[in-house]
C-alpha positions in Angstrom: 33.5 48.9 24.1 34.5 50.1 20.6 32.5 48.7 17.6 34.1 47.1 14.5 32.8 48.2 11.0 31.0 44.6 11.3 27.8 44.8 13.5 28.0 42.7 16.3 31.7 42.7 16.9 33.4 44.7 20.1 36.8 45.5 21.1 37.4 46.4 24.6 40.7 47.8 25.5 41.1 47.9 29.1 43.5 50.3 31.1 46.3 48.6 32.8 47.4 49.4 36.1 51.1 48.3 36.9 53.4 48.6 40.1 55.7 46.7 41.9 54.0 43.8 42.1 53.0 43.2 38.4 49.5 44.7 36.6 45.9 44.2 36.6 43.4 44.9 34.3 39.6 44.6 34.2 39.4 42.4 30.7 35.7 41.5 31.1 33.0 44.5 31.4 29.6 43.0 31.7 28.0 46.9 31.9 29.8 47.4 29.1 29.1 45.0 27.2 25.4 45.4 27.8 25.4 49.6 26.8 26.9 48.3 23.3 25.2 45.0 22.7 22.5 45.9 24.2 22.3 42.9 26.4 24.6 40.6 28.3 26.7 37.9 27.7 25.0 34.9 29.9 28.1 32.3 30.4 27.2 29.0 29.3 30.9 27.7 28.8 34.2 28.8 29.3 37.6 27.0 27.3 41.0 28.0 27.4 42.9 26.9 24.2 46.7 26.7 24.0 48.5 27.3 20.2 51.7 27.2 18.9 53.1 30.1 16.4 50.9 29.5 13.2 48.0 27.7 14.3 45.2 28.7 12.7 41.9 28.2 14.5 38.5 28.5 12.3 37.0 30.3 11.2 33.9 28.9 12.5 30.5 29.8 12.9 27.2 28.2 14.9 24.1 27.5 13.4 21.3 30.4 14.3 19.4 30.0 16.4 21.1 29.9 19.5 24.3 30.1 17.9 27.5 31.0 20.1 27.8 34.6 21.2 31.9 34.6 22.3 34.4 36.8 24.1 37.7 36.1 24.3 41.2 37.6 25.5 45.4 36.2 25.0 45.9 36.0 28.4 49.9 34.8 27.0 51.5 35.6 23.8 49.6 37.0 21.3 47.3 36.4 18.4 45.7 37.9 14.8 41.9 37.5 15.9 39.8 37.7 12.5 35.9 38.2 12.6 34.0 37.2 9.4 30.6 38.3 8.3 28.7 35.5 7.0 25.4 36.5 7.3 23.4 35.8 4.3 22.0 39.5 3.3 24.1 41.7 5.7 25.5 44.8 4.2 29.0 43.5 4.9 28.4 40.4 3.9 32.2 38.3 3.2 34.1 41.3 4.9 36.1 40.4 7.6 38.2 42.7 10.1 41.1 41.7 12.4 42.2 42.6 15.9 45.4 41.8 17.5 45.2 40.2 21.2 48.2 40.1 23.7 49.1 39.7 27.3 50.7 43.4 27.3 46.8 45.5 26.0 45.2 42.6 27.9 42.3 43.6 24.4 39.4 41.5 24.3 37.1 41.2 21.8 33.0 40.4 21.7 31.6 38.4 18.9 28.0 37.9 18.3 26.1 34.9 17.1 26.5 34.0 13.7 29.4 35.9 12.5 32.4 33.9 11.5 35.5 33.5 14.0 38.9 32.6 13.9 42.5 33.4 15.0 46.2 33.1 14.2 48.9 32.4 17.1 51.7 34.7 16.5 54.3 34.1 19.7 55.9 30.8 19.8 53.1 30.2 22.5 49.6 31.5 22.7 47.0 31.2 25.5 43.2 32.8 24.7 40.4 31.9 27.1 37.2 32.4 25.6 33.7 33.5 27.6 31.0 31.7 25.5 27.2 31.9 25.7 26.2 28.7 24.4 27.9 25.3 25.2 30.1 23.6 22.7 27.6 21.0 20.3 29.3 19.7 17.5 25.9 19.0 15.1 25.5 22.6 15.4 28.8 23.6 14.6 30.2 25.0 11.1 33.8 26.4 9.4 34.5 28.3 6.0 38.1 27.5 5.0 40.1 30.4 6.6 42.4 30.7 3.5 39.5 30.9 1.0 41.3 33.1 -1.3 37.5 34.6 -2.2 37.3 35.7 1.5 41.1 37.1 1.1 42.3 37.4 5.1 45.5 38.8 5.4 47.4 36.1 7.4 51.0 37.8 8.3 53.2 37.4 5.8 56.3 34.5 6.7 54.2 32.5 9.1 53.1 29.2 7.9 49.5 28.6 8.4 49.2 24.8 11.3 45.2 23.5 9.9 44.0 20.9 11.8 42.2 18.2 9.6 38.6 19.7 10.0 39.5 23.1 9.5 41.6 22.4 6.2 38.7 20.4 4.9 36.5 23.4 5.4 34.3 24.2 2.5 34.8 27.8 0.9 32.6 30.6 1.6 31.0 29.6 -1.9 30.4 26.5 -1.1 28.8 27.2 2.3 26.8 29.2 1.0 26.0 27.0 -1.7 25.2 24.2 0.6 22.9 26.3 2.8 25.3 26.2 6.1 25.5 30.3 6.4 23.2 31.7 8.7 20.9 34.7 7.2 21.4 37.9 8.4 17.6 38.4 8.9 17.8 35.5 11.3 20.6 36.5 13.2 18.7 39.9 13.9 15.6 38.6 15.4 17.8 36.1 17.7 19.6 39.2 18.8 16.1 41.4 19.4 14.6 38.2 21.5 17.8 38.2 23.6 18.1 41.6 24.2 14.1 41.5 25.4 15.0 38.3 27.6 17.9 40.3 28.9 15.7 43.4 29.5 13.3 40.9 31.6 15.5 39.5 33.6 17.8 42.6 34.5 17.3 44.6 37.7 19.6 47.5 38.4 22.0 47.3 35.7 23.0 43.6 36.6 21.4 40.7 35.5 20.5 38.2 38.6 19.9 34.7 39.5 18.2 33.1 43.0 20.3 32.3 45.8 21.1 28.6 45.8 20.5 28.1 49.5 17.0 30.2 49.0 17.4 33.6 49.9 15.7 36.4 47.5 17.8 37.0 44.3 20.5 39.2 44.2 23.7 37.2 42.9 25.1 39.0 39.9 25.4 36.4 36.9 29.2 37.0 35.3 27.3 37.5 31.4 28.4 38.1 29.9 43.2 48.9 16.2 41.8 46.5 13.3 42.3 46.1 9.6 39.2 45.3 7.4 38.9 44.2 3.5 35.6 43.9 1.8 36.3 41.0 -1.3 34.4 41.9 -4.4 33.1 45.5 -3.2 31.0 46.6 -0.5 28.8 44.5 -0.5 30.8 41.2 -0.3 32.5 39.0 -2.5 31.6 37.5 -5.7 30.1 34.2 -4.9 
């Protein structure tokens, strides 16, 4: 797992084996995954979501806590994955770093609570299935406009930007802030020390286990679970 210059985002880049028969590729790594983030990803929900070239999903963010830790793969096409920092007092506050996703590098990328995600489909068709730690729960659930010029994401140039209602009507960065939607960064730091304790707790042997359904003593293993980057306004975030 390779960190972005945002903390709490990884990109795993898995090697792909290939013969006759087609490839394979290990796109999840749960040991992994817990060396960098210090804990695993416990699978709450998984969705699969299929785009057309220039949809725009997001960016969208969780209320803290629990939020919605995510990690997600193009398992066809390909697509611009953008994470945004909106964490109220992190040192990259309103930067935002992007990571492409195909079905050839098979890339995946982890996303911790709180941080801002979104994506752009690039191929006429785009599949990306997403590993989520929380379920989906709407009251809880948040966008920043993803073409707030103040946040300045670099979309690819000739591709029209496809907004569903909700995301188009997202407020700006600004205004989220302004409203008191953005989770703080001090928050989102704590959440993550409390889940990496729980995760220590319940972790034997390098994989984290559940009891048997039918009884027997636990020993199931739970499945848990090349970027650009712009800083608007400076280092340390936009000008709000």
């Amino acid at each position: 797992m390779k960190p972005l210059s945002i903390d709490g985002a990884w990109v795993h880049t898995p090697r792909v084996h290939a013969d006759r028969r087609g490839t394979f590729a290990e796109v999840f790594p749960a040991g992994g995954l817990r060396e960098a983030a210090g804990r695993g990803l416990g699978l709450a929900q998984a969705n699969c979501s299929v785009s057309r070239r220039g949809v725009v999903r997001g960016v969208h963010f969780a209320d803290v806590p629990p939020g919605q830790a995510k990690y997600l793969t193009c398992v066809s096409g390909a697509v611009l994955d953008v994470v945004v920092d909106i964490r109220v007092g992190s040192p990259t506050f309103g930067r935002w770093e992007t990571v492409r996703l195909d079905e050839e590098s098979r890339r995946g990328l982890y996303v911790a609570e709180g941080l801002g995600h979104g994506f752009m489909a690039l191929t006429e068709q785009a599949t990306v299935v997403y590993l989520c730690s929380e379920p989906y729960t709407p009251a809880r659930e948040h966008g920043v406009h993803p073409l707030d010029p103040a946040v300045g994401i670099e979309w690819p140039a000739g591709v029209e930007p496809i907004l569903s209602d909700k995301d188009a009507a997202a407020p700006t960065l600004a205004e989220a802030l302004a409203a008191g939607l953005l989770p703080r960064y001090e928050t989102c730091a704590a959440h993550y020390r409390r889940l990496a304790a729980v995760d220590r707790a319940t972790t034997a042997d390098g994989a984290a286990r559940v009891p048997d359904p039918y009884g027997a003593a636990p020993g199931s293993p739970v499945v848990d679970g090349a970027a650009s980057r712009h800083v608007p306004g400076g280092a340390g975030g936009p000008s709000l």
